[in-house]
C-alpha positions as a LaTeX table, in Angstrom:
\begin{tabular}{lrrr}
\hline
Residue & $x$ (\AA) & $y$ (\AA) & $z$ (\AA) \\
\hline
Unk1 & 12.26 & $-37.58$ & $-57.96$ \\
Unk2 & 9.83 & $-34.37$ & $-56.97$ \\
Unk3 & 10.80 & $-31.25$ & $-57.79$ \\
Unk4 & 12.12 & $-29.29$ & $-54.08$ \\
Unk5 & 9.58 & $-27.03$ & $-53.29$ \\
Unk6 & 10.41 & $-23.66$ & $-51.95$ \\
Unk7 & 6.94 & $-21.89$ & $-50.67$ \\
Unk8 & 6.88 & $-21.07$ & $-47.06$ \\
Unk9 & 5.01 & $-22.89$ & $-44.54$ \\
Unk10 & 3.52 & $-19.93$ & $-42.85$ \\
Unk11 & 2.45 & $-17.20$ & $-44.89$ \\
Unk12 & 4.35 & $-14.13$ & $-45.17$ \\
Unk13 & 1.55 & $-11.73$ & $-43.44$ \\
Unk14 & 1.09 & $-14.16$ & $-40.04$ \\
Unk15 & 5.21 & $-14.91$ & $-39.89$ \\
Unk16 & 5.62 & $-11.11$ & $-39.60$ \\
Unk17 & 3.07 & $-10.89$ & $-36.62$ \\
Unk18 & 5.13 & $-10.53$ & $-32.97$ \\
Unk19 & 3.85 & $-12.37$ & $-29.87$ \\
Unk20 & 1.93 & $-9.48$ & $-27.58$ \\
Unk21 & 5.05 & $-8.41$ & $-25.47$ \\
Unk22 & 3.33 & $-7.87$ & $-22.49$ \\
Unk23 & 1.92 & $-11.47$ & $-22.25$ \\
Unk24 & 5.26 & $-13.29$ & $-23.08$ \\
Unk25 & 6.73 & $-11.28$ & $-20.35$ \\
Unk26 & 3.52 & $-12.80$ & $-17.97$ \\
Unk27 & 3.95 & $-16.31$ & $-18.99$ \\
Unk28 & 7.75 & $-16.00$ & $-18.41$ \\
Unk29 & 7.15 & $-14.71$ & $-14.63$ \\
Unk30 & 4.44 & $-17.10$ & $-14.27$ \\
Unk31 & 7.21 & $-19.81$ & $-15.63$ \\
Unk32 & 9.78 & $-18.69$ & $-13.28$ \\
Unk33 & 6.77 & $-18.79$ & $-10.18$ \\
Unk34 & 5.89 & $-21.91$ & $-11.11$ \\
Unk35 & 9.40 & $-23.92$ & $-11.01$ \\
Unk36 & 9.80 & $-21.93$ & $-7.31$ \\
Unk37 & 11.04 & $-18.82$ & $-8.09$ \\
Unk38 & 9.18 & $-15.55$ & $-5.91$ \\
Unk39 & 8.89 & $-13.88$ & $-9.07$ \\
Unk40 & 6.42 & $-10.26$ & $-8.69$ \\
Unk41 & 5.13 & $-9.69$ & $-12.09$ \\
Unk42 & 4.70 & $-5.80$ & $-12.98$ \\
Unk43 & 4.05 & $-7.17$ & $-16.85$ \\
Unk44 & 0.18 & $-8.13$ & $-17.51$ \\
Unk45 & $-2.80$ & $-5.09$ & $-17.17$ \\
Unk46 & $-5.02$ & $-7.01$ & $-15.70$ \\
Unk47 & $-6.78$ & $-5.54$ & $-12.11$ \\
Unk48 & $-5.65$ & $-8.01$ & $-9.30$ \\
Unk49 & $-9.42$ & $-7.64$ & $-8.14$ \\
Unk50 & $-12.29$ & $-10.56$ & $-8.61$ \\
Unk51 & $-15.05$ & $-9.69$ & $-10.83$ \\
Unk52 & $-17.74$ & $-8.45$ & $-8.67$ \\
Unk53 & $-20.60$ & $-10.76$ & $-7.40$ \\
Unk54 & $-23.43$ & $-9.78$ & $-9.01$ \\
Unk55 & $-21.89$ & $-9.86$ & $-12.56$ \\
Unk56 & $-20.44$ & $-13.47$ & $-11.64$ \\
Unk57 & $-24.00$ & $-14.39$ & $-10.71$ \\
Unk58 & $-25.85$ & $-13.31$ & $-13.87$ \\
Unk59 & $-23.30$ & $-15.45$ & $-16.14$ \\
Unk60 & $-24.38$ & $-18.34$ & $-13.94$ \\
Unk61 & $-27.98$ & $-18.26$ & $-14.54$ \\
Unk62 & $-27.02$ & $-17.22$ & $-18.47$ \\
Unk63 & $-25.60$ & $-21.00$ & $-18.48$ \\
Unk64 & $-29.31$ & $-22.03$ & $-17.05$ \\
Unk65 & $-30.97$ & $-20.32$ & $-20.00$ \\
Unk66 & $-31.46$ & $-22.51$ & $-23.25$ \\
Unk67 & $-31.99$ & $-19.78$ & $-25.44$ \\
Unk68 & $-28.40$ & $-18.41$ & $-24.71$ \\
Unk69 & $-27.17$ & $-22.53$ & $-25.51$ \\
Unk70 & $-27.56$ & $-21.64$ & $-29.57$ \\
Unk71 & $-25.91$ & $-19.29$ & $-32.03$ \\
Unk72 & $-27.22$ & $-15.39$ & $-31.78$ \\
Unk73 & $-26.93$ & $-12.87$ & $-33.27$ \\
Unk74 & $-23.33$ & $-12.13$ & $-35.04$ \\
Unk75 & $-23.39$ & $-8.16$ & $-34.07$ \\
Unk76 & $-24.48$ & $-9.03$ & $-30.50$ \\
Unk77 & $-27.53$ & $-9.50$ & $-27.93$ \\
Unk78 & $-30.09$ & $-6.80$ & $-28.82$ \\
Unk79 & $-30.30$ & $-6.08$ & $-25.26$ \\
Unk80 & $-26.39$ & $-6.15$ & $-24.59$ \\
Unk81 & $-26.10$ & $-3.32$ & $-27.65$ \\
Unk82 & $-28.67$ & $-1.02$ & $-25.89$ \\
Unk83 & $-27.27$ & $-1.11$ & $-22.84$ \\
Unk84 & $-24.12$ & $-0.43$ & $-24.42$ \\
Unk85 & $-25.95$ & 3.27 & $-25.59$ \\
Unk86 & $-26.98$ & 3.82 & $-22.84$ \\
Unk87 & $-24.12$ & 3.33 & $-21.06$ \\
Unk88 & $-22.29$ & 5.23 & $-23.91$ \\
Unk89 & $-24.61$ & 8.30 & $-23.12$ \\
Unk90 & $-24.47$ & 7.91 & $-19.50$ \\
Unk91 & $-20.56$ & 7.82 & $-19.25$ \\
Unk92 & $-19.32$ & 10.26 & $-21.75$ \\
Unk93 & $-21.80$ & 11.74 & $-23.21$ \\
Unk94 & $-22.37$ & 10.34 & $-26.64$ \\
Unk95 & $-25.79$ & 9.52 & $-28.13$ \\
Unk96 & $-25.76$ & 6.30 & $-30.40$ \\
Unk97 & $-28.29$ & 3.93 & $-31.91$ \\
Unk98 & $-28.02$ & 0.63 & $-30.98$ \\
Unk99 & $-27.11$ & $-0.60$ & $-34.62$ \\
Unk100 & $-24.01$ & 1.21 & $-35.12$ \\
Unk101 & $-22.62$ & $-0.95$ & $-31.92$ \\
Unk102 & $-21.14$ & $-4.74$ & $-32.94$ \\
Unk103 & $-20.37$ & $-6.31$ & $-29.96$ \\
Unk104 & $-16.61$ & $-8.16$ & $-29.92$ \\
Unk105 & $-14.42$ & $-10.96$ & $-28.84$ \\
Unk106 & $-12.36$ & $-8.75$ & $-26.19$ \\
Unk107 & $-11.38$ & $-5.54$ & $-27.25$ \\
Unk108 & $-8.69$ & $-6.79$ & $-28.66$ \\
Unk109 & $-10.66$ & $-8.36$ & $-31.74$ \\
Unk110 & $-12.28$ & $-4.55$ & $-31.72$ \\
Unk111 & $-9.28$ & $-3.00$ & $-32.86$ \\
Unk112 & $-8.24$ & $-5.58$ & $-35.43$ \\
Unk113 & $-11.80$ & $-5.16$ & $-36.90$ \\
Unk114 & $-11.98$ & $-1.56$ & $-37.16$ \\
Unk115 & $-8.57$ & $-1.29$ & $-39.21$ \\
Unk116 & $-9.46$ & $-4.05$ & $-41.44$ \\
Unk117 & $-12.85$ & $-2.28$ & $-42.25$ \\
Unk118 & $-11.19$ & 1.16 & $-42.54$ \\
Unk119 & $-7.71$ & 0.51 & $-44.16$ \\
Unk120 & $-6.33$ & $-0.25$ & $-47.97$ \\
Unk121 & $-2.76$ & $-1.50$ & $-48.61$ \\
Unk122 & $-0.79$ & 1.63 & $-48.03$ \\
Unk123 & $-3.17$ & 3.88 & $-46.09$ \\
Unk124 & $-1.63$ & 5.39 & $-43.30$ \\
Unk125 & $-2.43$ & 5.52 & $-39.90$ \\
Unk126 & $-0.86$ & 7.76 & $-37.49$ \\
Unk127 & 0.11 & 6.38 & $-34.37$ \\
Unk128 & 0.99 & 8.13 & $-30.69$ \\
Unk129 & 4.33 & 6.44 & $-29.46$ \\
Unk130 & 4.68 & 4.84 & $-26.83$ \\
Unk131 & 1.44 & 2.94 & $-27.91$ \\
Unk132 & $-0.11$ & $-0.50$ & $-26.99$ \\
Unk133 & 1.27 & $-3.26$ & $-28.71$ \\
Unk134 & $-1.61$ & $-5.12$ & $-30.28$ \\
Unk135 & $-2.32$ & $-1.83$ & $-32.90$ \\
Unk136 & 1.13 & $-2.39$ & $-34.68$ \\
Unk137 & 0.24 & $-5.91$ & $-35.36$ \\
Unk138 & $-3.44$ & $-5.05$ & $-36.33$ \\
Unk139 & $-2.41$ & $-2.22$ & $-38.83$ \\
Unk140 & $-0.17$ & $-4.43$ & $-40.47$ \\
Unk141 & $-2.76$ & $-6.97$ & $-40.66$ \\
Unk142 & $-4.94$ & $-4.70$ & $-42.53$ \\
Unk143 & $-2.16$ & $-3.34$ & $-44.99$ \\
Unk144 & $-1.72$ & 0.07 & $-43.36$ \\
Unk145 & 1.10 & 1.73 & $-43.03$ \\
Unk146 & 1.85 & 2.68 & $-39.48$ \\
Unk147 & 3.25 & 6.30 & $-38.89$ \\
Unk148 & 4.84 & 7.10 & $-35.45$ \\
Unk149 & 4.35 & 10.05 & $-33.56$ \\
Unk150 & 7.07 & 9.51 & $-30.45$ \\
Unk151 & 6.60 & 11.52 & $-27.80$ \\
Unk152 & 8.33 & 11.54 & $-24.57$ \\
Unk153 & 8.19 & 12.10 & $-20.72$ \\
Unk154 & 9.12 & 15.45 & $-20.76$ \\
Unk155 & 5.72 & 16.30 & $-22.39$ \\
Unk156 & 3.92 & 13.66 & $-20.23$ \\
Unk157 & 3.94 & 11.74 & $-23.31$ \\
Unk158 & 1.18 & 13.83 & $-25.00$ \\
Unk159 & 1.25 & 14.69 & $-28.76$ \\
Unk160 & 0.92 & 17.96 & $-30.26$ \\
Unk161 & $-1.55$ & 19.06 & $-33.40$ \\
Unk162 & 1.99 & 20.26 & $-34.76$ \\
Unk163 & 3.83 & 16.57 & $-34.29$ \\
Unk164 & 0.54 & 15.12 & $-36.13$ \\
Unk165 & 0.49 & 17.71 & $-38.75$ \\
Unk166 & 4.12 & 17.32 & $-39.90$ \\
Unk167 & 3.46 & 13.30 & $-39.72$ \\
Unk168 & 0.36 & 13.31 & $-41.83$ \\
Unk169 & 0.80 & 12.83 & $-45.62$ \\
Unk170 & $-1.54$ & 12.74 & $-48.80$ \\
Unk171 & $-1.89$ & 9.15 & $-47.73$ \\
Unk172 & $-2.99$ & 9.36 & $-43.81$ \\
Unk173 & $-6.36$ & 8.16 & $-43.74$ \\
Unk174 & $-6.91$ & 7.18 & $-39.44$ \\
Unk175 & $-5.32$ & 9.24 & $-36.44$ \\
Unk176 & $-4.99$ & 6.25 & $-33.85$ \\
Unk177 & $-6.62$ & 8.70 & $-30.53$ \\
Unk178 & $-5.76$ & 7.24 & $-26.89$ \\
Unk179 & $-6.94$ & 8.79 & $-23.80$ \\
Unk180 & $-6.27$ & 7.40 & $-20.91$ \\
Unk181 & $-2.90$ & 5.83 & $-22.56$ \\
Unk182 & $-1.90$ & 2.45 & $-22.27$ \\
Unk183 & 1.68 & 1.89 & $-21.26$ \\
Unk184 & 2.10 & 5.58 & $-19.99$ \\
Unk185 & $-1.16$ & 6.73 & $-18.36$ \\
Unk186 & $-1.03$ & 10.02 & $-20.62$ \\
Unk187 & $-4.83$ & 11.91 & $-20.43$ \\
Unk188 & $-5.69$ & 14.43 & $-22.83$ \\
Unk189 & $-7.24$ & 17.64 & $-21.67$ \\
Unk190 & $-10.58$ & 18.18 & $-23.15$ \\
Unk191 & $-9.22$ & 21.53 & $-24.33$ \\
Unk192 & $-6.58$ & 19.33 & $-26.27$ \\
Unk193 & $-8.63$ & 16.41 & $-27.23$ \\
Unk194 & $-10.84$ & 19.33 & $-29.09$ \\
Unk195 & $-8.05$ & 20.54 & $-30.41$ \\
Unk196 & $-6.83$ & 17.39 & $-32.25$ \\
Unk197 & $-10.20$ & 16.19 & $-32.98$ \\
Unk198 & $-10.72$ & 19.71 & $-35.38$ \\
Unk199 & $-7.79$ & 19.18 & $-36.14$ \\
Unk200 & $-8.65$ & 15.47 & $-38.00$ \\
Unk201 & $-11.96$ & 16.93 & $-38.97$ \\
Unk202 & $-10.52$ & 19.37 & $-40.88$ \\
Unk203 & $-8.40$ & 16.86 & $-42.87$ \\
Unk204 & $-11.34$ & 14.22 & $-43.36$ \\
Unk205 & $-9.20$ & 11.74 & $-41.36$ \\
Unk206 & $-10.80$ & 9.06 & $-39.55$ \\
Unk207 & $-10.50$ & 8.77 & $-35.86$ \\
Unk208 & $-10.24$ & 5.39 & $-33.96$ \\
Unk209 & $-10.21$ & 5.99 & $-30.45$ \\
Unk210 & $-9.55$ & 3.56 & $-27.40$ \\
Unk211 & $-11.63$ & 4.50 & $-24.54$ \\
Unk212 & $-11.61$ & 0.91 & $-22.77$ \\
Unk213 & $-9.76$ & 3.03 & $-19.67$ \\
Unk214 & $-12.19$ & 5.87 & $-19.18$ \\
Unk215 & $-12.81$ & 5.44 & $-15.95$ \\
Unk216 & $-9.54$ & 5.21 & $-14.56$ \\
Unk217 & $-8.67$ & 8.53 & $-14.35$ \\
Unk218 & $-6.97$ & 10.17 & $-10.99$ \\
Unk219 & $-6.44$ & 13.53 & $-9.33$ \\
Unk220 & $-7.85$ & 16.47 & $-11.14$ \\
Unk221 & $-7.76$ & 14.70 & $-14.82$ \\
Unk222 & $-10.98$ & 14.32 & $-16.48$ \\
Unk223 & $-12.00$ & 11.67 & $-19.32$ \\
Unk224 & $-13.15$ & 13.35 & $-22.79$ \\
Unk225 & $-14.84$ & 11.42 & $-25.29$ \\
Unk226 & $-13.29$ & 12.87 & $-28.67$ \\
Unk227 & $-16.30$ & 11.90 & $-30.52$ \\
Unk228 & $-18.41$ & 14.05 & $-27.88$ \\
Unk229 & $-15.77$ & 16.97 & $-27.94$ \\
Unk230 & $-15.92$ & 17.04 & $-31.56$ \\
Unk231 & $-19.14$ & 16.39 & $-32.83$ \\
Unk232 & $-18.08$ & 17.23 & $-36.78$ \\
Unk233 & $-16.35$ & 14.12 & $-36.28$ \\
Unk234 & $-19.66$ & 11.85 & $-36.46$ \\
Unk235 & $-19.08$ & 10.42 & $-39.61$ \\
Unk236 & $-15.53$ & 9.42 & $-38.95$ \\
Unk237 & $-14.89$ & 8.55 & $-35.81$ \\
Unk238 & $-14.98$ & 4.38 & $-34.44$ \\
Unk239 & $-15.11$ & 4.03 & $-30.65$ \\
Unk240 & $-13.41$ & 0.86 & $-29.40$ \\
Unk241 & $-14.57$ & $-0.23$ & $-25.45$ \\
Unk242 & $-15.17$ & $-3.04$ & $-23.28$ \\
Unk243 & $-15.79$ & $-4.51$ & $-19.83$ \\
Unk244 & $-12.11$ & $-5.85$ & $-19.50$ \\
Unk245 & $-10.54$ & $-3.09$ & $-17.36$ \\
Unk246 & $-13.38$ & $-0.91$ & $-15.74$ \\
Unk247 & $-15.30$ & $-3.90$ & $-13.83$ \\
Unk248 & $-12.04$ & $-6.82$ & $-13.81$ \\
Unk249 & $-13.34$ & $-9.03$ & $-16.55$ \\
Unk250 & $-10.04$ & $-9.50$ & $-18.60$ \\
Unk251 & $-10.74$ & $-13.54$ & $-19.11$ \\
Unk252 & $-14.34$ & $-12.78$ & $-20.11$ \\
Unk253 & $-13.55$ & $-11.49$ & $-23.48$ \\
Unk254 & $-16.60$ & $-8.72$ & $-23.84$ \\
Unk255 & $-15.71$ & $-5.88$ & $-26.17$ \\
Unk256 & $-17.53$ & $-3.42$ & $-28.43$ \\
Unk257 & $-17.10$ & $-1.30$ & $-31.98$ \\
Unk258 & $-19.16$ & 1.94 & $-32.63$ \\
Unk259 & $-19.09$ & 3.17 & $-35.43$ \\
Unk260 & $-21.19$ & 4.74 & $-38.44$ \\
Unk261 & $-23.27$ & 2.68 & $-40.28$ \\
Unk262 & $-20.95$ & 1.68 & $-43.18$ \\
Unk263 & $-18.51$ & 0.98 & $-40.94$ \\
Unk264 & $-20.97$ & $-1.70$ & $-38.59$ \\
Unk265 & $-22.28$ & $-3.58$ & $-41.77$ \\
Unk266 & $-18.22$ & $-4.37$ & $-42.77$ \\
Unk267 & $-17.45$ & $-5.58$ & $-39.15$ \\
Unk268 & $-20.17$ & $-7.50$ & $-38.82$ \\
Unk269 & $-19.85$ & $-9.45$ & $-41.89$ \\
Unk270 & $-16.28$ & $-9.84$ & $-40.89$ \\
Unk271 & $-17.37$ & $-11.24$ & $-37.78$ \\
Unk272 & $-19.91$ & $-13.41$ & $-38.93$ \\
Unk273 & $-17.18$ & $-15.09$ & $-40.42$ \\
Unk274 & $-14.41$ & $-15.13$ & $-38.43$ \\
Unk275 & $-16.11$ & $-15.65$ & $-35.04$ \\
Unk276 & $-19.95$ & $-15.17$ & $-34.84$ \\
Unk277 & $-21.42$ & $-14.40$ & $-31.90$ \\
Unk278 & $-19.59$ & $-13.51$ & $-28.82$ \\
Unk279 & $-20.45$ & $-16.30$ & $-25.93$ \\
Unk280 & $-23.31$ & $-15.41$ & $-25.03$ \\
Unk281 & $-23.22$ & $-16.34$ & $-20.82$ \\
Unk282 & $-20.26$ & $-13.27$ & $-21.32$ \\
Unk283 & $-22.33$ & $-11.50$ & $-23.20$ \\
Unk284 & $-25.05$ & $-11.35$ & $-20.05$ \\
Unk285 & $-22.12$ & $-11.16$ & $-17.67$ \\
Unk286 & $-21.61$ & $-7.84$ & $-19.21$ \\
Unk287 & $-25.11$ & $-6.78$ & $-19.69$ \\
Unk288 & $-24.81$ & $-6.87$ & $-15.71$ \\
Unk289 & $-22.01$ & $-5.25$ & $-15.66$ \\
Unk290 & $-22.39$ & $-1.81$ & $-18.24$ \\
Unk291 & $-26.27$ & $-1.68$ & $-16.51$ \\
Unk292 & $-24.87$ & $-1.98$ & $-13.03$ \\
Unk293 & $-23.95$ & 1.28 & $-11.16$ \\
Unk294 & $-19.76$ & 2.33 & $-11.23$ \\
Unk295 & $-19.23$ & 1.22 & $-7.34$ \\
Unk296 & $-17.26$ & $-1.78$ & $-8.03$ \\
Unk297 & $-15.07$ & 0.53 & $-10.03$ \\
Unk298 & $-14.81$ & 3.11 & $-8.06$ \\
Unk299 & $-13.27$ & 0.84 & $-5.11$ \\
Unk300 & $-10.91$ & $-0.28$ & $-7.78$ \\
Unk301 & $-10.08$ & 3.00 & $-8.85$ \\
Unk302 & $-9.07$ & 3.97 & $-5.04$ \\
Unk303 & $-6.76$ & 1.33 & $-4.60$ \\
Unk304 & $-5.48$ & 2.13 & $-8.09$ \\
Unk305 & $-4.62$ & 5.75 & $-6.73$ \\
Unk306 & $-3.11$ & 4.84 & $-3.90$ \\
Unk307 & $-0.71$ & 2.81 & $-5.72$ \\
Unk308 & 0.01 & 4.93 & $-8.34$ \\
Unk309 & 1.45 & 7.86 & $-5.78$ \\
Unk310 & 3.17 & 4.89 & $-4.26$ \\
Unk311 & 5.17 & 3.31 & $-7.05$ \\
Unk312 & 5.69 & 6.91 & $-9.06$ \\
Unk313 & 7.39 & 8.22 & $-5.23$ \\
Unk314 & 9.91 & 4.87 & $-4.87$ \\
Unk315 & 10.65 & 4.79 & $-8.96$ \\
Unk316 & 11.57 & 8.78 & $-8.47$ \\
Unk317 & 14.20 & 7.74 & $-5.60$ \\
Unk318 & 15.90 & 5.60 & $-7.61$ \\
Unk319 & 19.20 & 7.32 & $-9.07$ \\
Unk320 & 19.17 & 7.38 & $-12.60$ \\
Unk321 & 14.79 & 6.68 & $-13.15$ \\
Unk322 & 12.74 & 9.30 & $-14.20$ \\
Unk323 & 9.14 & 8.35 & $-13.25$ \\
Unk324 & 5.84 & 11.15 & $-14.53$ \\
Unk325 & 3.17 & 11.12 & $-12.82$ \\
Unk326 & 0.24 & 9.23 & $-14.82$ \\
Unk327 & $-3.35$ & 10.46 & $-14.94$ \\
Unk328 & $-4.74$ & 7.52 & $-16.33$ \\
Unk329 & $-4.94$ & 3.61 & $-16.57$ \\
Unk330 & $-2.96$ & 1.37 & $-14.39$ \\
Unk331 & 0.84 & 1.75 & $-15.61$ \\
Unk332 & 3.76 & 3.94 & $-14.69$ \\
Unk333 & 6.65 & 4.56 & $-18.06$ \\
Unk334 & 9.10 & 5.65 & $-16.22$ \\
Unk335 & 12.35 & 6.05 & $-18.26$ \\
Unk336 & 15.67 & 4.10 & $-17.14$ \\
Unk337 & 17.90 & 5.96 & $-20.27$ \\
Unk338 & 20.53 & 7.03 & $-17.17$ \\
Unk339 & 21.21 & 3.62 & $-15.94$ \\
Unk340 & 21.54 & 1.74 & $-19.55$ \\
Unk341 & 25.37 & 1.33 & $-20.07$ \\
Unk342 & 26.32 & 0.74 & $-16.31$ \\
Unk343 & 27.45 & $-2.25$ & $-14.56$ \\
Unk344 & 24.72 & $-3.93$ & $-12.60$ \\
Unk345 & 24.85 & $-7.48$ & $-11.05$ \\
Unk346 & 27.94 & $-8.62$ & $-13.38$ \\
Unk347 & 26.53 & $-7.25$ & $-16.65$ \\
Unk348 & 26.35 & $-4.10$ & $-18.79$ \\
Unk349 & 22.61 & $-3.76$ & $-20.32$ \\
Unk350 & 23.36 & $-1.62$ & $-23.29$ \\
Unk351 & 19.43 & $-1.63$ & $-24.25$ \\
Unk352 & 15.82 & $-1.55$ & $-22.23$ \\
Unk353 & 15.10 & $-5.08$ & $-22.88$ \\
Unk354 & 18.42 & $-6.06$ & $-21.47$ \\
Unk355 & 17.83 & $-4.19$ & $-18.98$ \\
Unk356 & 14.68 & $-6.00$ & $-17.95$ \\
Unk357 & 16.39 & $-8.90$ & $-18.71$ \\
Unk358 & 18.45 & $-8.43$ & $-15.60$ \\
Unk359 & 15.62 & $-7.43$ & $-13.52$ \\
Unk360 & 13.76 & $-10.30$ & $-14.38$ \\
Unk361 & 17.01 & $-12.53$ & $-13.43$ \\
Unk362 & 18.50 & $-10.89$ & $-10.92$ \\
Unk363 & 15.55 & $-9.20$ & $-8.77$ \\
Unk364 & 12.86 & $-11.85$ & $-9.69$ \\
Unk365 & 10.77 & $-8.81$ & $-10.69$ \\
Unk366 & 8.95 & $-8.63$ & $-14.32$ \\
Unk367 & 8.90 & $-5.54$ & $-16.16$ \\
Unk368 & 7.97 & $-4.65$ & $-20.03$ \\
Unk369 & 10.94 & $-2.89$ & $-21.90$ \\
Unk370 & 9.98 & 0.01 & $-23.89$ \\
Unk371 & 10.52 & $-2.18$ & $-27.23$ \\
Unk372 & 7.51 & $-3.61$ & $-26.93$ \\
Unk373 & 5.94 & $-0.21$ & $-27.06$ \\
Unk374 & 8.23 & 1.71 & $-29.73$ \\
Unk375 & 10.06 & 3.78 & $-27.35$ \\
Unk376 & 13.77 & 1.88 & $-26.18$ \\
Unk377 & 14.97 & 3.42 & $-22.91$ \\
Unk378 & 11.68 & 3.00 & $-21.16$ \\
Unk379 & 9.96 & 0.35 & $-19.30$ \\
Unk380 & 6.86 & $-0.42$ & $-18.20$ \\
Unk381 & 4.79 & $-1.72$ & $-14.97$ \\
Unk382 & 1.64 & $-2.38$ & $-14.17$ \\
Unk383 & 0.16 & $-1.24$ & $-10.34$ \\
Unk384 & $-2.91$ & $-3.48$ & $-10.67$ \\
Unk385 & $-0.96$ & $-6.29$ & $-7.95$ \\
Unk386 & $-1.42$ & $-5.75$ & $-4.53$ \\
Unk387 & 0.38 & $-3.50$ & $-2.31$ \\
Unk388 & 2.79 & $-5.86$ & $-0.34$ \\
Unk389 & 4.18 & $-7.04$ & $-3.56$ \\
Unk390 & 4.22 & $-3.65$ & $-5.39$ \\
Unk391 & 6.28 & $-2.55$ & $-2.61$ \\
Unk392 & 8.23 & $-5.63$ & $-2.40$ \\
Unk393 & 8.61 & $-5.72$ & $-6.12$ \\
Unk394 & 9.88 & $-1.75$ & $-6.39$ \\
Unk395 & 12.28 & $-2.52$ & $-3.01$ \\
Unk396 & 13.93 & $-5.45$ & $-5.22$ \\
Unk397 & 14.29 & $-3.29$ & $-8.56$ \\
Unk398 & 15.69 & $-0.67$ & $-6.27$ \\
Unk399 & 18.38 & $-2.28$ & $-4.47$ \\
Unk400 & 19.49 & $-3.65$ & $-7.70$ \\
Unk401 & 20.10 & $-0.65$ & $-9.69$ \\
Unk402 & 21.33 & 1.22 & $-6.91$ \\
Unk403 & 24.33 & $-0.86$ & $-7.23$ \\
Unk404 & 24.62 & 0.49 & $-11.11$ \\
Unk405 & 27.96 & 2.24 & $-11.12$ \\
\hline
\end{tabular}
């Protein structure tokens, strides 16, 4: 007879990886829709608006164009990475050569690329809390060590220089820098985006920084480019960005890395391994897009507005939700602490994902608990739906924890 053997199926490193929160929570509401239910998912950022026209229309003749039928190169179209600078420069400031930019599978594949260049088992990375839920998984991919700085609403959810100082050790190597925030909207000041970017200058830390949201900004908030604020930071700083958000390309999957020199080579051996080139009819889809003017955008980021003062206003009326104000992206975190323990509907949710749980159940409406973002007693939702069924989808949560007793 063989010997039994004992070695796991699935290695050790991919077991430990979670399923992105935010999408299981979509493809349960889009379950429920399907099978009949009138489910109003707040769970997936993702703008409710079509990719504009013209961007649609340069993909289609890409598809026409044999030369974009074969490989290219693994870093990106030449002409893709310059418009990238120059959209760089144009939209916060920030002079780059087209060879420190590696064009990426989403931005998604940006992020796990940059940690995997930058970290060693053990190096530490310190991370704002609430934060998006793809960096955990990315960090730990790479062997770093993931250090939380948890703020909360009652500083809008930004972090100090003091929470970052007494969280960085002999072994912090990246500060994880994300302004505008996803799940909370949080926007850093530029007088506190210098600040913290000195701040990691002084300490030779590296500085990854997620700008994919820059141009959803509202009211009197500004975007700030850390690595313009700070230009000491040259050397050490790796920009993550992409077309996803800004001009409603989600399913496209156009992202981009800058970074120094050293930094490019790595990531785009990686990638010339792991993926190649990005498709390349995407690729001129967003050519169109970062050399097209910011109109579509700004249309989106009007409606965006609207919404937000909408959906922070009804959250705020509900007893027991504490709702800030974001400045940023397209996501309210309010915090539902008060109602956790009460009755509601039959049941007691003791926790933030039991309490969505019951909203998901009860009022047909999808919401992302705070779990998935590191900070229980919170949840999350999305305002890039249309109006009727933000409204509709707020009414329902409403009604059902005003019966919370």
């Amino acid at each position: 007879m063989g010997t039994m053997t004992t070695r796991r199926r699935v290695s050790a490193r991919i077991s430990s990886i979670s399923e992105s929160a935010t999408l299981a929570v979509d493809a349960k509401a889009k379950a429920m829709k399907a099978a009949g239910r009138p489910v109003i998912g707040f769970g997936a950022g993702e703008p409710d608006f079509p990719t504009p026209g013209y961007i649609v229309e340069a993909a289609v003749e890409a598809c026409r164009t044999p030369r974009f039928h074969k490989y290219t190169q693994a870093a990106g179209l030449p002409e893709l990475k310059q418009a990238i600078a120059e959209k760089t420069l144009r939209d916060s400031g920030y002079e780059v050569d087209a060879s420190r930019i590696v064009v990426t599978n989403g931005g998604k594949q940006a992020v796990y690329e940059a940690f995997a260049a930058l970290l060693d088992p053990g190096d530490e990375v310190l991370v704002v809390a609430p934060y998006w839920t793809t960096y955990p998984e990315a960090i730990k991919l790479a062997g770093g060590v993931q250090v939380d700085v948890v703020t909360d609403e009652t500083t809008g959810y930004l972090a100090s220089v003091e929470q970052l100082e007494a969280a960085r050790t002999e072994r912090t190597k990246v500060l994880l820098f994300v302004s505008p925030s996803n799940p909370t909207g949080a926007v850093y000041s530029a007088e506190q985006t210098i600040e913290i970017g000195r701040w990691a200058a002084e300490h030779d830390l590296w500085v990854v920084t997620d700008e994919i949201y820059e141009h959803l900004v509202y009211g009197d908030a500004k975007f700030t480019s850390i690595a313009t604020a700070v230009p000491e930071l040259a050397d050490r700083v790796v920009i993550l960005n992409g077309v996803a958000k800004t001009y409603a390309m989600t399913g496209w999957r156009v992202g981009w890395l800058i970074g120094p020199a050293d930094v490019v080579k790595a990531v785009t051996n990686l990638q010339s391994h792991s993926t190649s080139n990005v498709s390349n009819v995407a690729q001129a889809a967003a050519l169109a897009a970062v050399t097209g003017d910011l109109s579509a955008v700004a249309e989106m980021r009007e409606a965006f507005d609207r919404r937000r003062q909408i959906m922070v206003r009804m959250l705020n009326e509900i007893p027991g939700v504490v709702c800030p104000e974001p400045l940023g992206a397209f996501y309210v975190y309010p915090s539902v602490k008060a109602v956790l323990g009460k009755e509601i509907g039959g049941t007691r949710p003791q926790t933030s994902a039991e309490l969505a749980e019951v909203i998901l159940e009860q009022a047909e409406v999808a919401v992302v608990p705070g779990e998935a973002f590191g900070t229980p007693g919170y949840v999350r939702l999305s305002y890039a739906l249309g109006d009727d069924d933000l409204v509709e989808g707020v009414t329902r949560i409403s009604k059902l924890l005003s019966q919370a007793r």
